[in-house]
KEKE-3310 file (N, C-alpha, C; in steps of 0.2 Angstrom, whole numbers, plus 5000, padded with zeros to 4 digits):
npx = (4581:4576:4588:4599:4595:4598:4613:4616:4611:4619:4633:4632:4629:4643:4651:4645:4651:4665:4666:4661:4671:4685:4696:4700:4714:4718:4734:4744:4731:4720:4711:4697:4689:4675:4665:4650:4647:4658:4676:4686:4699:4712:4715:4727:4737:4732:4730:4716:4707:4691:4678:4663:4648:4649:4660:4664:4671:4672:4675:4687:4701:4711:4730:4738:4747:4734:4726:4717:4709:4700:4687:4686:4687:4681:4689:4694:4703:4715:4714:4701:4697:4690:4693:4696:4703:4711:4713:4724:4726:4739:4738:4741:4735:4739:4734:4724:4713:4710:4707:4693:4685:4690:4685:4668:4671:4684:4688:4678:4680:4695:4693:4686:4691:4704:4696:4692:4705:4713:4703:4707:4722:4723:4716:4725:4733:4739:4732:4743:4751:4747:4745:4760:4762:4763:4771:4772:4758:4756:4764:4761:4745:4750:4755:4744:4734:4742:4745:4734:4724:4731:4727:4716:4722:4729:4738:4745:4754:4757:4752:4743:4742:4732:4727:4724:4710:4708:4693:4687:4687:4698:4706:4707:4713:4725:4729:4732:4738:4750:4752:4755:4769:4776:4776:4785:4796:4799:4799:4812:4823:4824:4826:4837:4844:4845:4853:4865:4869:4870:4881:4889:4890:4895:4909:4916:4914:4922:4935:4939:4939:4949:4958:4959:4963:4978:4980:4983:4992:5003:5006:5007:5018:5027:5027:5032:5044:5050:5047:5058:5069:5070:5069:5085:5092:5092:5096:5109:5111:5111:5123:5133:5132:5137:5150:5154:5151:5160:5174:5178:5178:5189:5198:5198:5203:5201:5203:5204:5200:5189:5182:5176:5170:5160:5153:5149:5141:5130:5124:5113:5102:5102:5097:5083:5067:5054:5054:5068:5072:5081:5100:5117:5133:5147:5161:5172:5171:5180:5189:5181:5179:5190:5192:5178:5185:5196:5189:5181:5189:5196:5187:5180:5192:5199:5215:5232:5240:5248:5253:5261:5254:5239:5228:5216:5198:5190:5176:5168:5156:5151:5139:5123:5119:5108:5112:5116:5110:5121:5129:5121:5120:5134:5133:5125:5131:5141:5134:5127:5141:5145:5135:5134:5147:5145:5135:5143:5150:5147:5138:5139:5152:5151:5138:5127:5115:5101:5091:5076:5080:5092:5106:5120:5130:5135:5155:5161:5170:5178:5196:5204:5214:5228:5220:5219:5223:5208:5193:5184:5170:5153:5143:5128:5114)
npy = (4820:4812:4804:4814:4820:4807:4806:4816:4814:4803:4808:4816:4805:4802:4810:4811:4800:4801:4809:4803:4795:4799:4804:4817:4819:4831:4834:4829:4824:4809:4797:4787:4774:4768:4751:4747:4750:4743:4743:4748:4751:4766:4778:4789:4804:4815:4813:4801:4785:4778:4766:4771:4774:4762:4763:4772:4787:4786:4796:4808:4810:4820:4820:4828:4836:4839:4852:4855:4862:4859:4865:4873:4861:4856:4849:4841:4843:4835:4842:4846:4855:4864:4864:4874:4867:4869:4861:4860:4849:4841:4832:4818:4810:4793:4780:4779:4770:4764:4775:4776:4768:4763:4770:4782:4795:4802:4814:4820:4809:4807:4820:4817:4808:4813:4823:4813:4807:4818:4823:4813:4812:4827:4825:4817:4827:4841:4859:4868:4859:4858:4868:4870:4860:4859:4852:4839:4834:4836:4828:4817:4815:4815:4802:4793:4795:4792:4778:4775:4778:4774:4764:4767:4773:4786:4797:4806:4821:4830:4836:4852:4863:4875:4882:4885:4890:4892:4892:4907:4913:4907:4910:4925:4924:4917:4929:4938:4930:4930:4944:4945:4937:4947:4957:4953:4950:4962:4966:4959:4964:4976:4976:4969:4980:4987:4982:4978:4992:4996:4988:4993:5006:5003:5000:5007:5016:5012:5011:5022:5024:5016:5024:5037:5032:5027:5040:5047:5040:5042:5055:5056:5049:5057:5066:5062:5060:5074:5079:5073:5074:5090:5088:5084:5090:5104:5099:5096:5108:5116:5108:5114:5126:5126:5118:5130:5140:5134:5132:5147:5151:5142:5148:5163:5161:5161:5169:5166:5177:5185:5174:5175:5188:5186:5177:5186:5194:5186:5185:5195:5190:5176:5179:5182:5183:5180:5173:5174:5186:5194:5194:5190:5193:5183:5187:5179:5178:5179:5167:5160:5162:5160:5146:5143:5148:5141:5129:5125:5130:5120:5109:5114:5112:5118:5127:5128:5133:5150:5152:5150:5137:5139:5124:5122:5117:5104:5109:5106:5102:5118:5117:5113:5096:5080:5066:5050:5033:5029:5043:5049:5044:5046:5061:5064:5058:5067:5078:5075:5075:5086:5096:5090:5095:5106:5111:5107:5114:5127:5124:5129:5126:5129:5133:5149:5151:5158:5165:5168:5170:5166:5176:5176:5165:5149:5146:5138:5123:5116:5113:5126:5133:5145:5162:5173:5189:5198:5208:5219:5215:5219:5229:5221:5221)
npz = (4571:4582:4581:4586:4600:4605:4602:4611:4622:4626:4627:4639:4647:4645:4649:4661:4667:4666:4673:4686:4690:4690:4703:4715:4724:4737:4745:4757:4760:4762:4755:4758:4752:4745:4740:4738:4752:4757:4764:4751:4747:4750:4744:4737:4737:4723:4707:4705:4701:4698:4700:4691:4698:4706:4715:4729:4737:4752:4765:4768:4774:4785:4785:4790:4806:4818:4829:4843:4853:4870:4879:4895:4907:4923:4936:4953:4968:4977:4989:4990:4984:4969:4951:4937:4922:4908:4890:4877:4863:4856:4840:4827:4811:4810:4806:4791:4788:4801:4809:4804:4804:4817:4827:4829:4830:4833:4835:4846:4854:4860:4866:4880:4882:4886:4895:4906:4910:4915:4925:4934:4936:4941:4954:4960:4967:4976:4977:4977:4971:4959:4954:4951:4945:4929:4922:4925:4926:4909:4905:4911:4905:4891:4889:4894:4884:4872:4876:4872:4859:4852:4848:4838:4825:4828:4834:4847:4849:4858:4875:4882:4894:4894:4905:4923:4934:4948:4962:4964:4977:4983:4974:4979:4991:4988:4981:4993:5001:4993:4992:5004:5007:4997:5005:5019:5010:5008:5019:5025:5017:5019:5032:5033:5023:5035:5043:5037:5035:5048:5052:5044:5049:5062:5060:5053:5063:5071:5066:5064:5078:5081:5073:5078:5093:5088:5085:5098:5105:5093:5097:5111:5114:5103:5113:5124:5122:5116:5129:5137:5130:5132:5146:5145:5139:5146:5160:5154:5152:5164:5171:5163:5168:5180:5180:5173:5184:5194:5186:5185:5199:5202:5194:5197:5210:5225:5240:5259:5267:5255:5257:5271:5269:5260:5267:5277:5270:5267:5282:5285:5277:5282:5296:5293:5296:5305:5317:5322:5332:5338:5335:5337:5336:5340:5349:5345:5330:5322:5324:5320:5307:5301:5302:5293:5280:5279:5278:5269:5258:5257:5256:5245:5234:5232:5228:5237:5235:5230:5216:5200:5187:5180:5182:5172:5168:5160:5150:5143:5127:5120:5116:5121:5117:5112:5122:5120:5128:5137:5135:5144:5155:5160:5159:5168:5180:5182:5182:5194:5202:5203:5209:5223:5226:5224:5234:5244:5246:5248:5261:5278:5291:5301:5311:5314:5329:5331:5345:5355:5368:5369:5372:5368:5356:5353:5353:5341:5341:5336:5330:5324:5307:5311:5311:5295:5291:5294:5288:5298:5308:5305:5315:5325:5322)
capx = (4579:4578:4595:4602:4593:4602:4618:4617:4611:4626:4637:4631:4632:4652:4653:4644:4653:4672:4667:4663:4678:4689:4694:4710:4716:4724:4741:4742:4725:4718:4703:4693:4685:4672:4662:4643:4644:4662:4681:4689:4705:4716:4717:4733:4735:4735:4722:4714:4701:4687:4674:4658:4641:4651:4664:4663:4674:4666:4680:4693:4706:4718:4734:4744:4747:4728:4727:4711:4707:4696:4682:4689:4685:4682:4692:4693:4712:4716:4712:4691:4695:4685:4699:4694:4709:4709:4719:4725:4729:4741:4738:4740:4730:4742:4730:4719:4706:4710:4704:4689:4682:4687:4679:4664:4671:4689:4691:4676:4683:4699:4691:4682:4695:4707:4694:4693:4712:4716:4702:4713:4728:4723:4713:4731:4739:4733:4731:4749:4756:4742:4748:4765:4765:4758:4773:4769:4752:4756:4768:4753:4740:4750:4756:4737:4731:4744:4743:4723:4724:4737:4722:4713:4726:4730:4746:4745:4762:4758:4745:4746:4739:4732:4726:4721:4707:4704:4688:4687:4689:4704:4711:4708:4717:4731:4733:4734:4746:4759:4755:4761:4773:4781:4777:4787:4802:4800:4802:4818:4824:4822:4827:4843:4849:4848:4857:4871:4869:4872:4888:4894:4893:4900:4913:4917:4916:4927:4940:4937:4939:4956:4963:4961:4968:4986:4985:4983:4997:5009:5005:5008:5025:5030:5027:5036:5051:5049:5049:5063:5073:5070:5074:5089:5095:5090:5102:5116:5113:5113:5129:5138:5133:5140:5155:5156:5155:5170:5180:5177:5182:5198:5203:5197:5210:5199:5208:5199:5197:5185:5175:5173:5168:5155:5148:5147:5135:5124:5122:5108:5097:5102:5093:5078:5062:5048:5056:5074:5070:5089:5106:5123:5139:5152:5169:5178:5169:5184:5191:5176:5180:5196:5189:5175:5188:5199:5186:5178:5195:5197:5181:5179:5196:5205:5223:5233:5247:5248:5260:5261:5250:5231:5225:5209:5194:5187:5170:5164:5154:5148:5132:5122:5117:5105:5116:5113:5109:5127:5129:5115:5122:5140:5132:5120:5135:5145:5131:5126:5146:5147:5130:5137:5153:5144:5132:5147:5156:5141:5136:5146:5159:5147:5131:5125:5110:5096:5084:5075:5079:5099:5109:5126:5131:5143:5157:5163:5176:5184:5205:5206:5222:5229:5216:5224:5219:5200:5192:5183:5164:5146:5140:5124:5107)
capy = (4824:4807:4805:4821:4819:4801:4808:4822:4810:4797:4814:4819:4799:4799:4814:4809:4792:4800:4814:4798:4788:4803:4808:4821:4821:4838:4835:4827:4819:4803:4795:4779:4772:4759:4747:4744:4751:4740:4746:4744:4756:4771:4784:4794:4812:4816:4811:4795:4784:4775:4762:4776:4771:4757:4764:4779:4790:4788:4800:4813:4810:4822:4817:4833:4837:4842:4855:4853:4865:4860:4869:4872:4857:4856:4844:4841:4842:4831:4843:4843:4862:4863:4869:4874:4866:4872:4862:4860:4842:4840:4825:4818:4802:4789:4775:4781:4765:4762:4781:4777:4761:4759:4774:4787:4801:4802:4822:4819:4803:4812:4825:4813:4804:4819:4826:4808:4807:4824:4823:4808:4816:4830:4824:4815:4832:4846:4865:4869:4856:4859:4876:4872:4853:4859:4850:4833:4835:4835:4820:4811:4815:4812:4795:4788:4796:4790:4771:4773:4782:4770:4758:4771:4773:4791:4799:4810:4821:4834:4839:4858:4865:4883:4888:4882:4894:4891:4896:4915:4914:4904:4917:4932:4920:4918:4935:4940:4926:4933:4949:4944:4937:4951:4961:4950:4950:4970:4968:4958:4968:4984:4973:4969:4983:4991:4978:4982:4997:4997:4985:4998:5012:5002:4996:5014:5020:5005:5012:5029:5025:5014:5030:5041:5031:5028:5048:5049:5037:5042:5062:5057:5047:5064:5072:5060:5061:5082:5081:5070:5080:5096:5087:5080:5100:5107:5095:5099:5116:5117:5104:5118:5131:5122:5119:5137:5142:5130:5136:5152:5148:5141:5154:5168:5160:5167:5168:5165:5184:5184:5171:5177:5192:5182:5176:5190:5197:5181:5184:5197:5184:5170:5183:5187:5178:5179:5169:5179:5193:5199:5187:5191:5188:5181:5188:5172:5178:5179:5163:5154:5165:5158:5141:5142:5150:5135:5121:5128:5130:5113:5105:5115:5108:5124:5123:5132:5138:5156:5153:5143:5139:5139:5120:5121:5111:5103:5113:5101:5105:5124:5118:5105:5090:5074:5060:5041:5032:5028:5048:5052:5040:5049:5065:5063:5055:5071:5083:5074:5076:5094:5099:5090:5098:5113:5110:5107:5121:5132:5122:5130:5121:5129:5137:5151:5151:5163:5165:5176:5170:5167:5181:5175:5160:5144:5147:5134:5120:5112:5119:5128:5134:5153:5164:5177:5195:5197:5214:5221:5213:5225:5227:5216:5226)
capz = (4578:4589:4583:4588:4606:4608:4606:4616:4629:4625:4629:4643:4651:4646:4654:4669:4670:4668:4681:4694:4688:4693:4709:4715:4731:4739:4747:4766:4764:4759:4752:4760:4744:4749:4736:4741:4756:4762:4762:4745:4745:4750:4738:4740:4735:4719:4703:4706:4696:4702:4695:4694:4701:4710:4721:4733:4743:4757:4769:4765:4781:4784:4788:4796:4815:4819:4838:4846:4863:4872:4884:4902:4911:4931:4941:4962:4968:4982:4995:4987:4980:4961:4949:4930:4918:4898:4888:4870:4861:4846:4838:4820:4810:4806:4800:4789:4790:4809:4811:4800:4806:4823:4832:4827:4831:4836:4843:4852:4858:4864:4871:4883:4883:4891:4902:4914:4912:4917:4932:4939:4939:4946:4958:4964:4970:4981:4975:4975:4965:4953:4950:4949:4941:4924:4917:4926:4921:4904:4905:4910:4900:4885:4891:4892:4879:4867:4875:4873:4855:4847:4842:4835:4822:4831:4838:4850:4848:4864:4877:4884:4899:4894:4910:4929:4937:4955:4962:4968:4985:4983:4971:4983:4997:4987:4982:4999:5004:4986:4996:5012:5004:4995:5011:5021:5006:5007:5026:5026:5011:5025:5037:5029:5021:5041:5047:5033:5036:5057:5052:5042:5054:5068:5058:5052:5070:5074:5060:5068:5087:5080:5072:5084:5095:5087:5084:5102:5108:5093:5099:5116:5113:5102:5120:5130:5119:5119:5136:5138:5125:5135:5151:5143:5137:5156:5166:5152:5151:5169:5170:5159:5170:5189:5177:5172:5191:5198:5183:5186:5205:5201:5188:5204:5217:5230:5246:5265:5266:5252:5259:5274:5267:5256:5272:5280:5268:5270:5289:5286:5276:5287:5304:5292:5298:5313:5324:5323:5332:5342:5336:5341:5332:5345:5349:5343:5323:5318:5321:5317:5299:5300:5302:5290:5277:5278:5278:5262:5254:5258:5252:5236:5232:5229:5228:5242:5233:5224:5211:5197:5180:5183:5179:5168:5171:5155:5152:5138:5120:5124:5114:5121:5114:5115:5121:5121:5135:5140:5137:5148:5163:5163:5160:5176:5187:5184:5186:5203:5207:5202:5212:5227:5228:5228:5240:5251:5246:5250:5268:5281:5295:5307:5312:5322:5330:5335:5349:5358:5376:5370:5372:5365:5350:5354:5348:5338:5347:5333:5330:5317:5307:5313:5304:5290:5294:5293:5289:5307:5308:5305:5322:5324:5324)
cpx = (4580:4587:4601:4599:4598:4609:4620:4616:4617:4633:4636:4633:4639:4652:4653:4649:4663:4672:4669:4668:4684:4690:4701:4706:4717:4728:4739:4735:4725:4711:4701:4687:4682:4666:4657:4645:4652:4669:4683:4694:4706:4717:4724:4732:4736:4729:4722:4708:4698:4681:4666:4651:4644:4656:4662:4667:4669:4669:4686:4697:4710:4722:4740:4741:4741:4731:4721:4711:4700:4692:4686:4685:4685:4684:4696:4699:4711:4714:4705:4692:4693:4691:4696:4702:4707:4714:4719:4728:4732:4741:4738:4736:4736:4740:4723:4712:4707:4706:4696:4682:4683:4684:4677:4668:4676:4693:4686:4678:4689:4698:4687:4686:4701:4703:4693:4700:4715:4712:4704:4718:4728:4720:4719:4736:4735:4731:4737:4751:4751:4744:4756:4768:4762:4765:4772:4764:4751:4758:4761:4747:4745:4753:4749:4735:4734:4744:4734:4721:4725:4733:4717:4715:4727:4735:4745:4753:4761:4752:4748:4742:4738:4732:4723:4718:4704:4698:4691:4689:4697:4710:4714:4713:4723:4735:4735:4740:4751:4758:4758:4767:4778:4781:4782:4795:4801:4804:4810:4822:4826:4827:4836:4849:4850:4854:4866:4873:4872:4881:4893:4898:4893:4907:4917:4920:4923:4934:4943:4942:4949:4961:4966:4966:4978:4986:4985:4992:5005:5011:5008:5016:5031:5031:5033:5043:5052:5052:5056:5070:5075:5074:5084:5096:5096:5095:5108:5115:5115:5121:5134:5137:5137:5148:5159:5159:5160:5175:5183:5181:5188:5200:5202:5202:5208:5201:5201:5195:5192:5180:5173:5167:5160:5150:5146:5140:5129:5122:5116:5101:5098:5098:5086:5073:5060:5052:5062:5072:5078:5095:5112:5128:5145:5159:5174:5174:5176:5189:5188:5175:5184:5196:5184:5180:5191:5196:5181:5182:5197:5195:5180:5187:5202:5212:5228:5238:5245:5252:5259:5256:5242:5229:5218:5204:5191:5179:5165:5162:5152:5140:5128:5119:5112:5111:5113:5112:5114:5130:5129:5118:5128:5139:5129:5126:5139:5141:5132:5132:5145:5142:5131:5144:5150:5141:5136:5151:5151:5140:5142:5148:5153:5143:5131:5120:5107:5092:5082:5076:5088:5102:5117:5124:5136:5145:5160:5170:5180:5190:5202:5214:5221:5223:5221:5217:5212:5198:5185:5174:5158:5147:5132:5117:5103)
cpy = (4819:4805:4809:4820:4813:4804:4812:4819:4806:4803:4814:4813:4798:4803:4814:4803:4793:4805:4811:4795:4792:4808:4810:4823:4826:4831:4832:4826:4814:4800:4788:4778:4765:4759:4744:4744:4747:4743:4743:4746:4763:4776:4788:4801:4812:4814:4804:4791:4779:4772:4767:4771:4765:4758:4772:4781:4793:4794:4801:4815:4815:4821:4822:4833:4842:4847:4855:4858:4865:4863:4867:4865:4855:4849:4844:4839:4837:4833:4848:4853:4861:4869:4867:4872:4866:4868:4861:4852:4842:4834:4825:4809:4799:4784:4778:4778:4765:4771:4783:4772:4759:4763:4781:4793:4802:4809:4820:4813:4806:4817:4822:4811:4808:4823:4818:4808:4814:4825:4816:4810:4822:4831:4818:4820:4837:4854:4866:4864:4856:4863:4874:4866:4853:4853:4840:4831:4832:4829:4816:4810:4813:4805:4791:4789:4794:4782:4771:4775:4778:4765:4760:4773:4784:4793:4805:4813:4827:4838:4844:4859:4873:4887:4883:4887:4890:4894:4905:4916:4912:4909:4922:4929:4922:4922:4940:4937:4930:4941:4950:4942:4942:4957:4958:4950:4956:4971:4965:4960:4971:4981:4972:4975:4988:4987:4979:4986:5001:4993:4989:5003:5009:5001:5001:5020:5017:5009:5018:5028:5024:5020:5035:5039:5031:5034:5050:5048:5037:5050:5061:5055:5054:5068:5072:5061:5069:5083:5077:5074:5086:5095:5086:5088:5104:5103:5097:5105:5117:5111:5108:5124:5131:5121:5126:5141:5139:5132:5142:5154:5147:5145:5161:5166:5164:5163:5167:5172:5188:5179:5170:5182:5189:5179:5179:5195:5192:5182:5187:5191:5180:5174:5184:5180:5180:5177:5173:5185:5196:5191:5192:5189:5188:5183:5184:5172:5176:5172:5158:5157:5162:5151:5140:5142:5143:5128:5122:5127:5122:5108:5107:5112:5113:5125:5130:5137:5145:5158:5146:5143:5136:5131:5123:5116:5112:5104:5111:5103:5112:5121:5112:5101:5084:5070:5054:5041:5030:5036:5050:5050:5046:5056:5067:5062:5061:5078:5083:5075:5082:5098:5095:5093:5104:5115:5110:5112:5127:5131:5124:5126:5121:5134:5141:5152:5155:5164:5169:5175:5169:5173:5181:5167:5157:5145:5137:5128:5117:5118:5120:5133:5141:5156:5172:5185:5197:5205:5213:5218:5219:5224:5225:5222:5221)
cpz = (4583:4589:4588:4596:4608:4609:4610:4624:4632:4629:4636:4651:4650:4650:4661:4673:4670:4672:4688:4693:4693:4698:4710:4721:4733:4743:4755:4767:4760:4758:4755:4755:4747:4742:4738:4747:4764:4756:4754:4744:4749:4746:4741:4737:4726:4713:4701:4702:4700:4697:4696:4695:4707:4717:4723:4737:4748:4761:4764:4773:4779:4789:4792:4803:4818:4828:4838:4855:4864:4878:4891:4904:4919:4935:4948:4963:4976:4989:4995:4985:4971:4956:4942:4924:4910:4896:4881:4868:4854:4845:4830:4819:4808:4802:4800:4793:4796:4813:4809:4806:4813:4827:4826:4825:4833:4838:4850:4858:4863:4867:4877:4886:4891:4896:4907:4914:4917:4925:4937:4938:4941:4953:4962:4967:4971:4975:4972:4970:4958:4949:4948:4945:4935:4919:4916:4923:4914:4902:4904:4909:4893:4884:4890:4887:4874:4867:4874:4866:4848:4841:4838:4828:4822:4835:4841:4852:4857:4866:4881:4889:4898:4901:4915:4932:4943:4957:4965:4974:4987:4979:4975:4989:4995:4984:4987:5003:4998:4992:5001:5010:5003:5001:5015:5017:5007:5015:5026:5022:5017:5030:5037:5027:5028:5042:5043:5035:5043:5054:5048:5046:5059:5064:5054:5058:5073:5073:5065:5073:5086:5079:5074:5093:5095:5084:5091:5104:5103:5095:5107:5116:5109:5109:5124:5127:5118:5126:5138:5136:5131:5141:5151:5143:5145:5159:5160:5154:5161:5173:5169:5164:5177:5186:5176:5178:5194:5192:5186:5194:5207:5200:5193:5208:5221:5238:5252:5267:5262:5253:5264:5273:5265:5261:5277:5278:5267:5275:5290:5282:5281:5297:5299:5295:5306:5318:5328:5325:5334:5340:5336:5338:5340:5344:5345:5335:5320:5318:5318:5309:5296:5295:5295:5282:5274:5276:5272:5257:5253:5254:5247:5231:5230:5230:5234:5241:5230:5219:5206:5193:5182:5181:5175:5170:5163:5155:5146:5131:5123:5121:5117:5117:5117:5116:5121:5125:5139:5142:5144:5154:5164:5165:5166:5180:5187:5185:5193:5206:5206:5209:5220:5231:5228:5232:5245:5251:5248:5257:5272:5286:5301:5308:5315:5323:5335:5341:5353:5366:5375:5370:5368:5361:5354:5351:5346:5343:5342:5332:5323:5315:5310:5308:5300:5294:5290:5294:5296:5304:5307:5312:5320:5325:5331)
residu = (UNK:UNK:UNK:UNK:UNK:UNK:UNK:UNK:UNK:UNK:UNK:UNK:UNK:UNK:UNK:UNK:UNK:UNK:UNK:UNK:UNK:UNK:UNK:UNK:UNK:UNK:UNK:UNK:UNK:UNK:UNK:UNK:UNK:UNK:UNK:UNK:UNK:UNK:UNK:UNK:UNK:UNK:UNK:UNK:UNK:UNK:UNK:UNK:UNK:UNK:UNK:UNK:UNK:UNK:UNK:UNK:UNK:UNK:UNK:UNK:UNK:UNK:UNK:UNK:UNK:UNK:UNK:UNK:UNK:UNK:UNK:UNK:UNK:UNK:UNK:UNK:UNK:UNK:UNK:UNK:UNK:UNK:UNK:UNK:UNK:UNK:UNK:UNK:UNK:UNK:UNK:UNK:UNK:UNK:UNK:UNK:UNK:UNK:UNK:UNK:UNK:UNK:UNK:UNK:UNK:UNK:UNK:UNK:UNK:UNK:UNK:UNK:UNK:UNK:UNK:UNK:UNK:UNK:UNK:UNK:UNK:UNK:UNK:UNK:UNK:UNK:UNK:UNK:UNK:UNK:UNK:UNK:UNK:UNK:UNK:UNK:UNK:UNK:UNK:UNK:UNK:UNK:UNK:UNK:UNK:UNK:UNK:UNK:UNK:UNK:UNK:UNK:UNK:UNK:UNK:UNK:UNK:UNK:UNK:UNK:UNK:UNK:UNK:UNK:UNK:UNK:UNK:UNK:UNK:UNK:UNK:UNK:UNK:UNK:UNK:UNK:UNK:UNK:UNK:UNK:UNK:UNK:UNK:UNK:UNK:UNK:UNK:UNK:UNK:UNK:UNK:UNK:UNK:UNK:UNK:UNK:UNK:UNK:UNK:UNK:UNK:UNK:UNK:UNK:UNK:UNK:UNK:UNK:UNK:UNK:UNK:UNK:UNK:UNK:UNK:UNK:UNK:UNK:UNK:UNK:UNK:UNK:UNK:UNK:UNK:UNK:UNK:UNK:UNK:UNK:UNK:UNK:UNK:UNK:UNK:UNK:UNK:UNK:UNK:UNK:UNK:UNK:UNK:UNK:UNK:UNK:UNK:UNK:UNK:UNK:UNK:UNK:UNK:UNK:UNK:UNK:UNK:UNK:UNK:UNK:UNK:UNK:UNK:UNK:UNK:UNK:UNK:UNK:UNK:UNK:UNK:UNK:UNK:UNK:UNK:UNK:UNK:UNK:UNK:UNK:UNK:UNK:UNK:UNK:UNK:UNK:UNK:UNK:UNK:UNK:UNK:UNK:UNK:UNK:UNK:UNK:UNK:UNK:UNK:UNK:UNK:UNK:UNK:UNK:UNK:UNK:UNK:UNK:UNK:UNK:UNK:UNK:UNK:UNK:UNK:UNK:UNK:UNK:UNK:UNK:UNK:UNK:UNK:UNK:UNK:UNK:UNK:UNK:UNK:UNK:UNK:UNK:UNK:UNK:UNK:UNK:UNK:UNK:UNK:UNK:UNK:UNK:UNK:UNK:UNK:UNK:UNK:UNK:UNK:UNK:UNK:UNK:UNK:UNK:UNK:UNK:UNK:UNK:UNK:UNK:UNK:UNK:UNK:UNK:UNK:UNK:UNK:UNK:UNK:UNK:UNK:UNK:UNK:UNK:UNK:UNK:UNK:UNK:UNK:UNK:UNK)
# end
């Protein structure tokens, strides 16, 4: 029976003594094995053997890329406003013992560490660049902390800035300035698209005023060449008609006795009017008929013979036409002669004249040829 108790005890001391002997790591950690109380070894990951009763795993380090966020912290920016900054630290252990042995506590340490570094740097820039330098910030927090860390056997791989809360007041401020702000980008927005808006519609009107103009000026120019036209038509047409009557003239061969007659029947017009009350034709009508006869026959150009082939006068296109401008000249120089010649063939040799205190007309004094027999005068009223 004492036997049987002995080994059962003997059993239960191997078991206990290859339980302490062997130790298993996990995976990305390591073991600080100390011997009475001082370093002895590294355990690496994986199943490890140890002298029992004598050695101890004192820490189980782990060696992946630890995050840490820590509690808002308040820190006073350069122009003494109190700003709460949040931020997060990645870091990982690189020596084990150096993380073991030479500081306590190595988050708290870093958390300590990051809030005096973080209230000296931002206690070097005002409100604004506080808000907008998170990237600076970071630069320079992970620059100290990584030369301050290094002897700790600790790498700091990136510090993050969650959040910058300014006090409340200062909030409310700065959501009234973004409002003005974007009130003022609403106004010049507004402000803008009038201003567009005006440049368009002058610049439409412009277009406008422009078009109307050159439909004025090529409407008027269709007028002036119209009216030119028309004028151009009117002096031929009347050209052709001043031709038609001295044709007409010649191919008639009207003798002095027809063109006395012809001013005999003008003599009542030539007495109408107010002032003509009583005129007189003078004994000597007839040779002043004679006279007129002749100097008519003369000036109109009419040919004295009665015998012989009628010459023709050249009476032009019967249709008229635009001409050029050389046209235009010859056709005006033979108007102006034609309406001249008849002017003179019209205007008599000599006048008589009315009044209400003469009783008799001069007679005329120039010679004139013998006159041909003349039909007997009206009597005068």
């Amino acid at each position: 029976m004492i036997v049987l108790v002995l080994l059962i005890l003997l059993m239960l001391l191997a078991i206990t003594v290859v339980a302490k002997s062997i130790r298993v790591v996990p995976q990305a950690y390591t073991g600080i094995v100390e011997r009475f109380g001082k370093y002895k070894e590294t355990l690496p990951a994986g199943l490890n053997f140890v002298v029992p009763f004598v050695d101890k795993v004192r820490y189980m380090i782990d060696l992946r890329e630890q995050v840490v966020s820590f509690p808002p912290q308040a820190a006073i920016t350069e122009d003494n406003l109190t700003v709460d900054v949040d931020t997060v630290i990645y870091f990982q252990v690189t020596d084990p013992i150096a993380a073991t042995y030479e500081i306590s506590n190595y988050i708290q340490a870093i958390e300590q560490l990051t809030m005096t570094t973080l209230r000296n740097v931002v206690g070097g820039m005002d409100l604004e660049q506080t808000l907008t330098s998170r990237e600076s910030i970071n630069s320079g927090l992970s620059a100290v902390l990584d030369e301050t860390t290094g002897r700790w056997g600790i790498k700091v791989k990136r510090v993050e800035i969650k959040g910058i809360d300014p006090p409340p007041s200062i909030k409310d401020a700065m959501e009234k300035q973004m409002r003005a702000e974007r009130d003022k980008r609403a106004l010049v927005l507004t402000a803008e698209g009038q201003r567009q808006s005006a440049i368009l519609t002058a610049e439409g009107n412009k277009q406008s005023a422009i078009l109307n103009a050159e439909g004025q000026r090529e409407a008027q120019i269709l007028n002036a060449q119209a009216e030119r036209e028309a004028q151009i038509l009117r002096a031929q047409g009347e050209g052709q008609a001043i031709q038609t009557v001295f044709q007409a003239i010649h191919d008639g061969r009207p003798d002095q006795s027809l063109l006395a007659y012809q001013y005999l029947q003008m003599m009542p017009k030539i007495a109408e009017g107010d002032a003509n009350k009583v005129w007189v034709i003078p004994s000597e009508i007839t040779k002043a008929l004679e006279g007129l006869g002749s100097s008519i026959h003369e000036i109109a150009g009419i040919p004295k013979q009665t015998s012989g082939p009628v010459t023709r006068v050249d009476m032009g296109p019967s249709e008229p036409s635009l001409a050029t401008d050389t046209g235009l000249s010859e056709a005006a120089a033979a108007v102006q002669e034609a309406i001249a010649e008849a002017e003179s063939a019209a205007r008599p040799g000599k006048s008589l004249t009315n009044g209400d205190d003469n009783d008799d007309a001069a007679a005329p004094t120039d010679a004139v040829p013998p006159p041909p027999p003349a039909p007997p005068a009206p009597p005068a009223e």
